[in-house]
mmCIF file of the C-alpha atoms, coordinates in Angstrom:
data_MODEL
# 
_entry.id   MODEL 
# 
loop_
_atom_site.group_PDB 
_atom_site.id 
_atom_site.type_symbol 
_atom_site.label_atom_id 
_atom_site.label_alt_id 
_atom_site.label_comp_id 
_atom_site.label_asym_id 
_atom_site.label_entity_id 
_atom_site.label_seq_id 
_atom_site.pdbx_PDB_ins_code 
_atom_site.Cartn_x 
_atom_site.Cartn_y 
_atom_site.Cartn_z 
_atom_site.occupancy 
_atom_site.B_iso_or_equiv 
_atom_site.pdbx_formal_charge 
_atom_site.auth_seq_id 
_atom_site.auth_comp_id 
_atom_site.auth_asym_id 
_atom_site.auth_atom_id 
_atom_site.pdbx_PDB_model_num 
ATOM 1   C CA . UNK A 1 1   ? 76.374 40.175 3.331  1.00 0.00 ? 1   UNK A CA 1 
ATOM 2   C CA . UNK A 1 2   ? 74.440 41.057 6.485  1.00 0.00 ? 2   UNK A CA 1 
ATOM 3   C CA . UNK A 1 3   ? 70.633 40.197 6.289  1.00 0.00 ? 3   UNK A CA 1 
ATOM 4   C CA . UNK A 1 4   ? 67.946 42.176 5.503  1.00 0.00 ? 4   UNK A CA 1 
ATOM 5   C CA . UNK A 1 5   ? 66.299 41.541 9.130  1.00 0.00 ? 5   UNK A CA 1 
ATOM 6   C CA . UNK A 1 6   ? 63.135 43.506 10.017 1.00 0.00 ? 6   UNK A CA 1 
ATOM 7   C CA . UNK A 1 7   ? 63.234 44.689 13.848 1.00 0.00 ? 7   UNK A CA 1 
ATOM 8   C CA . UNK A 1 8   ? 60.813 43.054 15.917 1.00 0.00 ? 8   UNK A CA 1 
ATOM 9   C CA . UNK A 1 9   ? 59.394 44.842 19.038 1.00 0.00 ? 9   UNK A CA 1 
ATOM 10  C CA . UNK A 1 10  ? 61.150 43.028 21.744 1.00 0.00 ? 10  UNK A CA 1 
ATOM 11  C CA . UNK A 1 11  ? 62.507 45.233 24.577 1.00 0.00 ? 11  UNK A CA 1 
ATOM 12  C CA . UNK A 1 12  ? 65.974 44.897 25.494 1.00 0.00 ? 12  UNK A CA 1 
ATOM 13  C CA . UNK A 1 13  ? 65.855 43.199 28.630 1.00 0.00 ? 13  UNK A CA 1 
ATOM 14  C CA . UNK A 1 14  ? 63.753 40.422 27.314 1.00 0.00 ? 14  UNK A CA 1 
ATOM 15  C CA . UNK A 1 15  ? 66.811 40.166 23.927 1.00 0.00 ? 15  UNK A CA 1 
ATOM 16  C CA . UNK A 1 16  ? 69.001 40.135 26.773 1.00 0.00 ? 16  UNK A CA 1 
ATOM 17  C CA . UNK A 1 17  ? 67.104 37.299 28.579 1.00 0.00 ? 17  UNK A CA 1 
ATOM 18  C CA . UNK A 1 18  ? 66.917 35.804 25.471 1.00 0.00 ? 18  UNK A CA 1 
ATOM 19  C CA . UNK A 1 19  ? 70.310 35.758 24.453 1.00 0.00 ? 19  UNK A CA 1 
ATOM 20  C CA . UNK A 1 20  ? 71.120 34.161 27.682 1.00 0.00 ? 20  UNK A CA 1 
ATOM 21  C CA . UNK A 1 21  ? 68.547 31.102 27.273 1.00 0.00 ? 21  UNK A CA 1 
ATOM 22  C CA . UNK A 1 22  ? 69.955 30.560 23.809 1.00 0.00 ? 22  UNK A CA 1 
ATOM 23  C CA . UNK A 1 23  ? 73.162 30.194 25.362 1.00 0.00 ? 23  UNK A CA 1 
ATOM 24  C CA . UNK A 1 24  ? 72.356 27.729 28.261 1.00 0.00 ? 24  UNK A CA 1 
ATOM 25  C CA . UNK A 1 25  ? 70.086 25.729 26.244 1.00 0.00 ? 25  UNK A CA 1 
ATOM 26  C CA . UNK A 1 26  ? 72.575 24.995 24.055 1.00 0.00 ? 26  UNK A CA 1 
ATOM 27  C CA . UNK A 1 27  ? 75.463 23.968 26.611 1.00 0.00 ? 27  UNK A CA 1 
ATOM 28  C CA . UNK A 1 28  ? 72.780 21.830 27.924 1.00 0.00 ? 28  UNK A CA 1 
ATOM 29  C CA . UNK A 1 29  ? 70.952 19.977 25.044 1.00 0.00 ? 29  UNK A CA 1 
ATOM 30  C CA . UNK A 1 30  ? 75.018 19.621 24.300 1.00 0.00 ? 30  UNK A CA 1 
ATOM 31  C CA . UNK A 1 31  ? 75.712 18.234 27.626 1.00 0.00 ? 31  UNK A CA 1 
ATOM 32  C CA . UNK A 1 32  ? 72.275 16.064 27.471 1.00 0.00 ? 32  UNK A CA 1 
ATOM 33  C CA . UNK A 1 33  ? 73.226 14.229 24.419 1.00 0.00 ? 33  UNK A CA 1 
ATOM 34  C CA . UNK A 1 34  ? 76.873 13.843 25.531 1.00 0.00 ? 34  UNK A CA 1 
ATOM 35  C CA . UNK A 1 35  ? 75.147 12.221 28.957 1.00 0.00 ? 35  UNK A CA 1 
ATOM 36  C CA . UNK A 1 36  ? 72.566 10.300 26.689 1.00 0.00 ? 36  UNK A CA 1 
ATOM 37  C CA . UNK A 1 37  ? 75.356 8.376  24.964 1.00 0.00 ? 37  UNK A CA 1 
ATOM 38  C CA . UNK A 1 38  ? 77.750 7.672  27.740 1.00 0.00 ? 38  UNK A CA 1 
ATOM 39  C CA . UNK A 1 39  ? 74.606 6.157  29.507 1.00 0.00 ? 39  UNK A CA 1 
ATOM 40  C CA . UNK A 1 40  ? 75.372 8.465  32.458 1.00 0.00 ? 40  UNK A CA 1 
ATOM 41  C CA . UNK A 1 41  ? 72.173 8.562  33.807 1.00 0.00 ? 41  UNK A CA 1 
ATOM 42  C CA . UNK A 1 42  ? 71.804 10.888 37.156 1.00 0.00 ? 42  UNK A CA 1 
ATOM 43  C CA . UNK A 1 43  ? 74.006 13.512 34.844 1.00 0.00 ? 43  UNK A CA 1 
ATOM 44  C CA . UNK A 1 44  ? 71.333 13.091 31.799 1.00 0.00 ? 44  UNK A CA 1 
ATOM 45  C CA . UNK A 1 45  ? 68.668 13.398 33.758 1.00 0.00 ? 45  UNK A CA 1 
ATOM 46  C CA . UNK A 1 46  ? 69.658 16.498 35.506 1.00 0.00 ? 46  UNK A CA 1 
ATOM 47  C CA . UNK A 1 47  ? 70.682 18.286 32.329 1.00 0.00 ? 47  UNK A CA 1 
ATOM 48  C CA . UNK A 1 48  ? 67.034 17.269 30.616 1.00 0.00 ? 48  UNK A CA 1 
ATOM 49  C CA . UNK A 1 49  ? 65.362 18.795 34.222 1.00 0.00 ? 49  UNK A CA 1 
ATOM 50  C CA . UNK A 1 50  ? 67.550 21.765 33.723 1.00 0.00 ? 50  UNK A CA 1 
ATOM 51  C CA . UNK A 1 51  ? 66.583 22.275 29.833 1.00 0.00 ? 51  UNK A CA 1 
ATOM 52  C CA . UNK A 1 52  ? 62.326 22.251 30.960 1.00 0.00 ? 52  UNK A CA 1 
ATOM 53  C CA . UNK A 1 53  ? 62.925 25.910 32.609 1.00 0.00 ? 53  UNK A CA 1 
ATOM 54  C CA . UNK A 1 54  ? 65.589 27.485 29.922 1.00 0.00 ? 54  UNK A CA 1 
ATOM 55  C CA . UNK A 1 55  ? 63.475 26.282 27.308 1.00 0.00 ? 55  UNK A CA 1 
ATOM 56  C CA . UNK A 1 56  ? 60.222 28.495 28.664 1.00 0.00 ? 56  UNK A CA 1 
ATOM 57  C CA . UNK A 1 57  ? 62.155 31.034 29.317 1.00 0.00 ? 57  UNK A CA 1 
ATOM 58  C CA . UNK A 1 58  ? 62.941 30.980 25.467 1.00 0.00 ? 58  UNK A CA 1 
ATOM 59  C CA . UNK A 1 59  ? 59.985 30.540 24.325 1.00 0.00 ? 59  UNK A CA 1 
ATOM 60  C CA . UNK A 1 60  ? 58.652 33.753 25.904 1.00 0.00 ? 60  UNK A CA 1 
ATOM 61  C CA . UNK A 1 61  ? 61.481 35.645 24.628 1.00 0.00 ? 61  UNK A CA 1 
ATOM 62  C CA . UNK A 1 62  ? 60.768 34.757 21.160 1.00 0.00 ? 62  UNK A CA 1 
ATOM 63  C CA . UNK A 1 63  ? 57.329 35.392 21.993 1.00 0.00 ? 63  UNK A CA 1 
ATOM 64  C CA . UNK A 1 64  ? 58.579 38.891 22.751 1.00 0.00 ? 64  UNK A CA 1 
ATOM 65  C CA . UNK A 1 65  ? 60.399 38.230 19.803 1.00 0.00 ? 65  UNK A CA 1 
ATOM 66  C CA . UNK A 1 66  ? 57.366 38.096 16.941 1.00 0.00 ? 66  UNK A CA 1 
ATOM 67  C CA . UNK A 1 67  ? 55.935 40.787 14.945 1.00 0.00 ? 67  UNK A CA 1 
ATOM 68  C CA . UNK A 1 68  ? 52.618 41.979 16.353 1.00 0.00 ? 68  UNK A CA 1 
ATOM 69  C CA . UNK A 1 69  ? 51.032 39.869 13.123 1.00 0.00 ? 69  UNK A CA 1 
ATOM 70  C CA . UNK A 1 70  ? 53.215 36.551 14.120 1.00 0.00 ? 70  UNK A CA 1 
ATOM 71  C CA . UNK A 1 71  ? 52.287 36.681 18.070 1.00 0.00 ? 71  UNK A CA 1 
ATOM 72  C CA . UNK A 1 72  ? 49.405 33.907 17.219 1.00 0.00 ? 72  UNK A CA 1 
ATOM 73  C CA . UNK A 1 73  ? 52.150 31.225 16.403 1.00 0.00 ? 73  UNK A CA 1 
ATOM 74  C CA . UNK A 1 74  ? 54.228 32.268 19.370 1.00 0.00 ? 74  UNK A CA 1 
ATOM 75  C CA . UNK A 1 75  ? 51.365 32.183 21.804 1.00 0.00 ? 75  UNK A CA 1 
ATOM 76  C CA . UNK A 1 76  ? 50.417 28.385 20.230 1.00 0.00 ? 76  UNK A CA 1 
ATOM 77  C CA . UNK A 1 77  ? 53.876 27.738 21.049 1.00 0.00 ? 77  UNK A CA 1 
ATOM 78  C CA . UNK A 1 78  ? 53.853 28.638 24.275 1.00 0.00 ? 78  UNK A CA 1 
ATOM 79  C CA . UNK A 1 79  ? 50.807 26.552 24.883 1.00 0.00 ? 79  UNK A CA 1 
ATOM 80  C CA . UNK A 1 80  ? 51.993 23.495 23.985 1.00 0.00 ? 80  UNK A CA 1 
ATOM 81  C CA . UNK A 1 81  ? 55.577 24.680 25.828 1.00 0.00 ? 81  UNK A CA 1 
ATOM 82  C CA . UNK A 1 82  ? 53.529 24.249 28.794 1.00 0.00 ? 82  UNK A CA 1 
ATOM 83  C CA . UNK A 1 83  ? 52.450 20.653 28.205 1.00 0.00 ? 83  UNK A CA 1 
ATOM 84  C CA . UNK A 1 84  ? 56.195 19.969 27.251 1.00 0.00 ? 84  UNK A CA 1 
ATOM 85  C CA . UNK A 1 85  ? 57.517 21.068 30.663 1.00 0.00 ? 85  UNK A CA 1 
ATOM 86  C CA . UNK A 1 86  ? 54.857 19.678 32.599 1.00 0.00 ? 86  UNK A CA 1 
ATOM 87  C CA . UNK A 1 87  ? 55.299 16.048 31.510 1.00 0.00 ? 87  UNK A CA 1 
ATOM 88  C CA . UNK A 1 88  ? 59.099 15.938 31.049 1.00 0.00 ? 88  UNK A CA 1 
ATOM 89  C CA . UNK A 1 89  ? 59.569 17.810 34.365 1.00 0.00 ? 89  UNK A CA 1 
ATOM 90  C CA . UNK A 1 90  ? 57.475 15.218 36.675 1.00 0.00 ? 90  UNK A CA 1 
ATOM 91  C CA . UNK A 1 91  ? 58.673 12.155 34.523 1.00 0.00 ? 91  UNK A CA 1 
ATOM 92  C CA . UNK A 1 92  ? 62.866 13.415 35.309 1.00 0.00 ? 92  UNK A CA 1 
ATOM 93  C CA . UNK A 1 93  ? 62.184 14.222 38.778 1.00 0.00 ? 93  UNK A CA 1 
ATOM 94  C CA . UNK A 1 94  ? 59.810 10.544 39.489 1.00 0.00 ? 94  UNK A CA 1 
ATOM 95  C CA . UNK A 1 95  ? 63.636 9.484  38.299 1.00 0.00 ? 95  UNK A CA 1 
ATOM 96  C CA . UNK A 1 96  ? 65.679 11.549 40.144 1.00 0.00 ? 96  UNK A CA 1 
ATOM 97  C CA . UNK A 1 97  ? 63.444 10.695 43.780 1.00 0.00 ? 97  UNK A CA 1 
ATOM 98  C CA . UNK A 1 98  ? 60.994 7.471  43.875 1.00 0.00 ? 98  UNK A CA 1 
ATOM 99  C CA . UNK A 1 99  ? 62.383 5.511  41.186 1.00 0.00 ? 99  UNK A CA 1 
ATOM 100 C CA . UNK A 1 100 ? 66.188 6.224  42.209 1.00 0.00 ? 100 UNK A CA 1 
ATOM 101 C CA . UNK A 1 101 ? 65.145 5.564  46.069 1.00 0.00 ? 101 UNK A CA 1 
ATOM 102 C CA . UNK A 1 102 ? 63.916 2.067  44.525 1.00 0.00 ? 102 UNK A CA 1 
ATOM 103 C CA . UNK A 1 103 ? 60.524 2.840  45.502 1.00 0.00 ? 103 UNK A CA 1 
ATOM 104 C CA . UNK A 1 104 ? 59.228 2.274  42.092 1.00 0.00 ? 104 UNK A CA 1 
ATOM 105 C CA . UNK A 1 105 ? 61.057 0.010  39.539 1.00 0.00 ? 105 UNK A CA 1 
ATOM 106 C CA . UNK A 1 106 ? 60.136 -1.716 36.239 1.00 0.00 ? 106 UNK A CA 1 
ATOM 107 C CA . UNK A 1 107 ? 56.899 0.007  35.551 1.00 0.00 ? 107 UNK A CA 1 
ATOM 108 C CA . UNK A 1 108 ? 58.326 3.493  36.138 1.00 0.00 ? 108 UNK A CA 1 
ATOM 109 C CA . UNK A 1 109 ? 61.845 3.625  35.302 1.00 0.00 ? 109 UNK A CA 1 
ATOM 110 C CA . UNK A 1 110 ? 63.078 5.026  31.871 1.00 0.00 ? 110 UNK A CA 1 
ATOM 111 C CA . UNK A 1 111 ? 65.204 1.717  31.223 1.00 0.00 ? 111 UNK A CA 1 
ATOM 112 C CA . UNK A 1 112 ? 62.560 -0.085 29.864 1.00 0.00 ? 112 UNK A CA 1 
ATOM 113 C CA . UNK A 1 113 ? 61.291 1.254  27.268 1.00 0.00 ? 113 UNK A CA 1 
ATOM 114 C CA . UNK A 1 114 ? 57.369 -0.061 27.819 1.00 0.00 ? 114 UNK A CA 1 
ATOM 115 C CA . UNK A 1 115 ? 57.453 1.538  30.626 1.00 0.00 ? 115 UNK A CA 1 
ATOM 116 C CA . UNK A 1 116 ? 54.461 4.436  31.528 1.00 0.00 ? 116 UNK A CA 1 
ATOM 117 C CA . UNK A 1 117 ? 57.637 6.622  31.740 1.00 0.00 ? 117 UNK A CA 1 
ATOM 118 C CA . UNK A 1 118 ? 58.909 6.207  28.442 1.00 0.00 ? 118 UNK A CA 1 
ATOM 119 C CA . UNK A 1 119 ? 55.241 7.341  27.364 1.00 0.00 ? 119 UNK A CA 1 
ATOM 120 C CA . UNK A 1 120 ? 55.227 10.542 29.313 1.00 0.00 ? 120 UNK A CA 1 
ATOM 121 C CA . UNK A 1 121 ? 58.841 10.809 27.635 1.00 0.00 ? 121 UNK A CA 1 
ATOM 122 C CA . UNK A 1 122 ? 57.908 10.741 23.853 1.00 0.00 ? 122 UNK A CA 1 
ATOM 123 C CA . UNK A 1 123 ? 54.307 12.458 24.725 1.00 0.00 ? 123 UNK A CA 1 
ATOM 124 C CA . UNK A 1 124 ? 56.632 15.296 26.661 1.00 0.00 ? 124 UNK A CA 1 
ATOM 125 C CA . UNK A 1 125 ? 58.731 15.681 23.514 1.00 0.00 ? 125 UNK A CA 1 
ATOM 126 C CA . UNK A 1 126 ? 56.142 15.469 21.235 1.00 0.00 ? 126 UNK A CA 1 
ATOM 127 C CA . UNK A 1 127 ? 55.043 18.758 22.579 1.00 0.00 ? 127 UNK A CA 1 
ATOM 128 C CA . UNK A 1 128 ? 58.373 20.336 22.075 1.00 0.00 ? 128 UNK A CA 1 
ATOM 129 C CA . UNK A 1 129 ? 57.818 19.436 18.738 1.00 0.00 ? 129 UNK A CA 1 
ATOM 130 C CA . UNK A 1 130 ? 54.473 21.244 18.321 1.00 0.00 ? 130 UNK A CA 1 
ATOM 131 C CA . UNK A 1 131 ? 55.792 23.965 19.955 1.00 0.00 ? 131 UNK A CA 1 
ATOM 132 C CA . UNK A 1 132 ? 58.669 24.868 17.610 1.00 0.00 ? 132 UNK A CA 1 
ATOM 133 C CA . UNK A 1 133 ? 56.729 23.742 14.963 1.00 0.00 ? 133 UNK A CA 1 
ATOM 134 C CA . UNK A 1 134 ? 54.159 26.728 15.681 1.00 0.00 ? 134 UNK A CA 1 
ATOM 135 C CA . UNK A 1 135 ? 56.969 29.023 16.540 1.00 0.00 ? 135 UNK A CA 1 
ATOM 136 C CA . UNK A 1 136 ? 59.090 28.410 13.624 1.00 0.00 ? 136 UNK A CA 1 
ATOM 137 C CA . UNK A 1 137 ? 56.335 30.702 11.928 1.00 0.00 ? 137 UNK A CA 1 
ATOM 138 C CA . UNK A 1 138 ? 57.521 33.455 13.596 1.00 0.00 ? 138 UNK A CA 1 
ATOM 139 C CA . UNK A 1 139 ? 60.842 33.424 11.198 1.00 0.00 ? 139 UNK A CA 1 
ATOM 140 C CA . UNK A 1 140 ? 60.550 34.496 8.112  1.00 0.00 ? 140 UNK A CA 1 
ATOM 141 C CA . UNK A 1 141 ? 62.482 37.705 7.570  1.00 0.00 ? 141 UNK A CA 1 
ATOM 142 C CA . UNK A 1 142 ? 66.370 37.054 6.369  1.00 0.00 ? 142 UNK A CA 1 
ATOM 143 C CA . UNK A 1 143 ? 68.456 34.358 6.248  1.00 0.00 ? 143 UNK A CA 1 
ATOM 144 C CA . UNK A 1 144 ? 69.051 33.476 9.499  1.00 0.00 ? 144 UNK A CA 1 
ATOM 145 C CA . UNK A 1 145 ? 65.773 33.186 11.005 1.00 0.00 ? 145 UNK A CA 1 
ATOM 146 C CA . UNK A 1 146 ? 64.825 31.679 7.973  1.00 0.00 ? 146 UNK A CA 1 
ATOM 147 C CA . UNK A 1 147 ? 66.930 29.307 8.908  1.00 0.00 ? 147 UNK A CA 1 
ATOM 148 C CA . UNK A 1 148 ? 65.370 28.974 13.009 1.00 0.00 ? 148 UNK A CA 1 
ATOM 149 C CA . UNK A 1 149 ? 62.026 28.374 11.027 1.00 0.00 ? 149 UNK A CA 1 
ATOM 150 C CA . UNK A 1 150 ? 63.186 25.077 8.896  1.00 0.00 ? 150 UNK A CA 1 
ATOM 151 C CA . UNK A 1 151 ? 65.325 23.644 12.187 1.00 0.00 ? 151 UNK A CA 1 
ATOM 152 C CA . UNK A 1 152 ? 62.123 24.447 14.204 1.00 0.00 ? 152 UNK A CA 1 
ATOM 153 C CA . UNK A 1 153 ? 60.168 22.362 11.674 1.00 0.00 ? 153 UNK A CA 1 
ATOM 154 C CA . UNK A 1 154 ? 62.057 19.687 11.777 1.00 0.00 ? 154 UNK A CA 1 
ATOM 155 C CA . UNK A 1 155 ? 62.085 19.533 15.470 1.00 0.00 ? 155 UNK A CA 1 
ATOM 156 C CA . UNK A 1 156 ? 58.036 19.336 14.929 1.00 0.00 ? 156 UNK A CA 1 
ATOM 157 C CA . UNK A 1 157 ? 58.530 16.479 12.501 1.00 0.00 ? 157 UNK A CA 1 
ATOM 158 C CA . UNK A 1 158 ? 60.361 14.822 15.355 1.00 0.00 ? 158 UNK A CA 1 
ATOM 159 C CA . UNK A 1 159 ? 58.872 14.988 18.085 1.00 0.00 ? 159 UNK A CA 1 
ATOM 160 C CA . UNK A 1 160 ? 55.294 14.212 16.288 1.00 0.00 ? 160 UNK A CA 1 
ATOM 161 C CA . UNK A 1 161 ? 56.787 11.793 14.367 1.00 0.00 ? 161 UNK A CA 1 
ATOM 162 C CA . UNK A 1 162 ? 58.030 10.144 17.355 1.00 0.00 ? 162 UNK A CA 1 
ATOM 163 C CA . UNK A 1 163 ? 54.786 9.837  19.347 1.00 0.00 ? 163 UNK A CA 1 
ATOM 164 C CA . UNK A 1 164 ? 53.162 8.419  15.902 1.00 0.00 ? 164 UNK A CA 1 
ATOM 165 C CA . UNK A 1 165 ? 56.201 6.076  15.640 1.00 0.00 ? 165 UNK A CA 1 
ATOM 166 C CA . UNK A 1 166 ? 56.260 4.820  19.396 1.00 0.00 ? 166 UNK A CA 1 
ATOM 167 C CA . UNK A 1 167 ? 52.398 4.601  19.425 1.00 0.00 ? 167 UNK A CA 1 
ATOM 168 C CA . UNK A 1 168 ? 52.736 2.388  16.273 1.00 0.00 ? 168 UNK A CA 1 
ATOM 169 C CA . UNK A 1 169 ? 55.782 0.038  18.038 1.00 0.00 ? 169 UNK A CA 1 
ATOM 170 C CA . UNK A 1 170 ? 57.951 0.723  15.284 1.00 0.00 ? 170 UNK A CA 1 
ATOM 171 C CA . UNK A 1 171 ? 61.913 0.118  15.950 1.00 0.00 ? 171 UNK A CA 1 
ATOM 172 C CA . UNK A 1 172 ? 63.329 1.765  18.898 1.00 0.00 ? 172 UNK A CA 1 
ATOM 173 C CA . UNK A 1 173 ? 66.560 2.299  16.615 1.00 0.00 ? 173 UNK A CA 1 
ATOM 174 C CA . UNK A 1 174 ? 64.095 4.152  14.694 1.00 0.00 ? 174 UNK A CA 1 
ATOM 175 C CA . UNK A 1 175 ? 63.135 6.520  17.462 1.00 0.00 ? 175 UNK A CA 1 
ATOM 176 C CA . UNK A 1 176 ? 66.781 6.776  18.766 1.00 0.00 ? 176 UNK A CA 1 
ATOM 177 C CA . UNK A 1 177 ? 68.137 8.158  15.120 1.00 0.00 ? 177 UNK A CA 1 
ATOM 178 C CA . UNK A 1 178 ? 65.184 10.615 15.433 1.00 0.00 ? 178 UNK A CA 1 
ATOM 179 C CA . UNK A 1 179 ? 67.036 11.680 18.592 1.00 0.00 ? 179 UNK A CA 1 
ATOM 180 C CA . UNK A 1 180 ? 70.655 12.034 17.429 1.00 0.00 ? 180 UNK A CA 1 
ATOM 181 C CA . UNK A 1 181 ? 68.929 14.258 15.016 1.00 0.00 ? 181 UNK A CA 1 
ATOM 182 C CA . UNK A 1 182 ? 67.837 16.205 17.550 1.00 0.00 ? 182 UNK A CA 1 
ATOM 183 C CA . UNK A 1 183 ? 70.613 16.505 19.185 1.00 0.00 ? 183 UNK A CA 1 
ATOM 184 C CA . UNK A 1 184 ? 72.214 18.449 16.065 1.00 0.00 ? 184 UNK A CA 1 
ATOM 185 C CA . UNK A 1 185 ? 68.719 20.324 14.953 1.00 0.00 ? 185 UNK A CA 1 
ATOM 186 C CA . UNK A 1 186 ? 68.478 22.257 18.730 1.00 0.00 ? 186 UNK A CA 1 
ATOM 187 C CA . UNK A 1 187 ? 71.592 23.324 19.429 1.00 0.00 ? 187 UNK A CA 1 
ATOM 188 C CA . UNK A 1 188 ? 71.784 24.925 15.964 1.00 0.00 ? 188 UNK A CA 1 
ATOM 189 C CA . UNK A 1 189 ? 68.949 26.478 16.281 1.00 0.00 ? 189 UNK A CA 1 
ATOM 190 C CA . UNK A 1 190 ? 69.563 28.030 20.091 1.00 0.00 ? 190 UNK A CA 1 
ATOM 191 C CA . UNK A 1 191 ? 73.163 29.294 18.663 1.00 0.00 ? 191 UNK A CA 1 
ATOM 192 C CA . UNK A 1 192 ? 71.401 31.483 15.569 1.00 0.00 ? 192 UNK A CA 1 
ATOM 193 C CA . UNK A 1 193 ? 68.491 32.336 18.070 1.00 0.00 ? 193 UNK A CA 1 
ATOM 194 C CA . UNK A 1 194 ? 71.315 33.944 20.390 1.00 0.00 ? 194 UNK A CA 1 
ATOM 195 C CA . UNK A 1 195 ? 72.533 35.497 17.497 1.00 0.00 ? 195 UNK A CA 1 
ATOM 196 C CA . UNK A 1 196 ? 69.104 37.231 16.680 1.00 0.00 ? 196 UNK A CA 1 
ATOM 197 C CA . UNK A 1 197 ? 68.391 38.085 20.342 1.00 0.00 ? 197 UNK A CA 1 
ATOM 198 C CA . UNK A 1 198 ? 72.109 39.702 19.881 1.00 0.00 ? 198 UNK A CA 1 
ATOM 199 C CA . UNK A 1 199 ? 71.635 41.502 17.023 1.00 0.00 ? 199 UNK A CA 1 
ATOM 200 C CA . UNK A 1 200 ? 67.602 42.716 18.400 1.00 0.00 ? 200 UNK A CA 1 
ATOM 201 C CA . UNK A 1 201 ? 69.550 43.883 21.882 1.00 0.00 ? 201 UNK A CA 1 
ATOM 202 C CA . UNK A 1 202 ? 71.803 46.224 19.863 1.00 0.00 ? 202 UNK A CA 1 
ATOM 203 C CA . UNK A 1 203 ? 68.718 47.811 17.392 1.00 0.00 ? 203 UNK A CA 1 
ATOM 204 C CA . UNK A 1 204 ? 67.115 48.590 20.019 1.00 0.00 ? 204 UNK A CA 1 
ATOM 205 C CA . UNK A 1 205 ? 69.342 50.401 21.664 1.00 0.00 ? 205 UNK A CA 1 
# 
């Protein structure tokens, strides 16, 4: 049974950029987890640099995405999508130059989890969070998005859970089953999103 999905406004190009961003996001949040695990840090750290862009451009395509009456949530989203990639981008590439040149150790490298970097980390994703949280109100019409809404959600409960949790010192196991669920809640979502971008590029043809 197909859904009973509304058309949204968003001009092909953009469904087509979107589509596209779905796609990479979710060989990379695949890749990043994969890299997270094996400890492979340059690898992880490249893949999490290469998600801050991707993810923007998503986020504007399902900005384009929204109904005229949903564009509020999308527009919140983008907000705090802006926070998101500012913090996460400086903190990977401080990794990637000074603290890989050995320039800056202990305080500053994301081994040590009470380190300033770790708090940019959780702070970084914690915006993610808010920003799919707002978004996910922009699904609410079949199935499938309806589907993008709740996985959006509980991305939100992660990532503010996670700055509540690390500002409260709970167990880093804790915070670290928080992120295995991520690791299954995104690339979920950025598969059906592709799907909808998919199905909005051949409407509105």
């Amino acid at each position: 049974m197909i859904d009973n999905e509304s058309t949204s406004d968003i001009q092909p190009k953009m469904s087509l950029f979107g589509f596209w961003a779905a796609v990479v996001f979710t060989v990379a949040v695949i890749f990043s987890g994969i890299t997270a695990t094996a400890a492979w840090k340059i690898p992880s750290l490249i893949s999490g640099l290469i998600l801050v862009p991707v993810f923007t451009v998503l986020m504007v395509c399902i900005h384009d995405y929204a109904r005229t009456e949903r564009k509020s949530f999308s527009r919140l989203g983008l907000l705090f999508t802006v926070g998101y990639s500012v913090l996460i981008s400086f903190n990977y590439f401080m990794q990637l130059t000074l603290v890989r040149q050995g320039l800056y150790t202990t305080p500053f490298a994301m081994d040590n989890s009470q380190s300033v970097m770790w708090v940019i980390e959780v702070l970084g994703y914690g915006f993610m969070g808010l920003a799919t949280f707002f978004a996910a109100w922009v699904f609410n019409k079949g199935r499938m998005e309806k589907a993008v809404r709740w996985l959006f959600i509980t991305n939100g409960v992660l990532g503010i859970g996670g700055m509540v949790g690390y500002a409260l010192s709970l167990s880093m196991d804790i915070l670290l089953g928080g992120l295995i669920v991520w690791d299954i809640v995104m690339p979920i979502s950025s598969i059906l999103l592709a799907i909808l971008f998919k199905r909005a590029q051949r409407i509105s043809r």
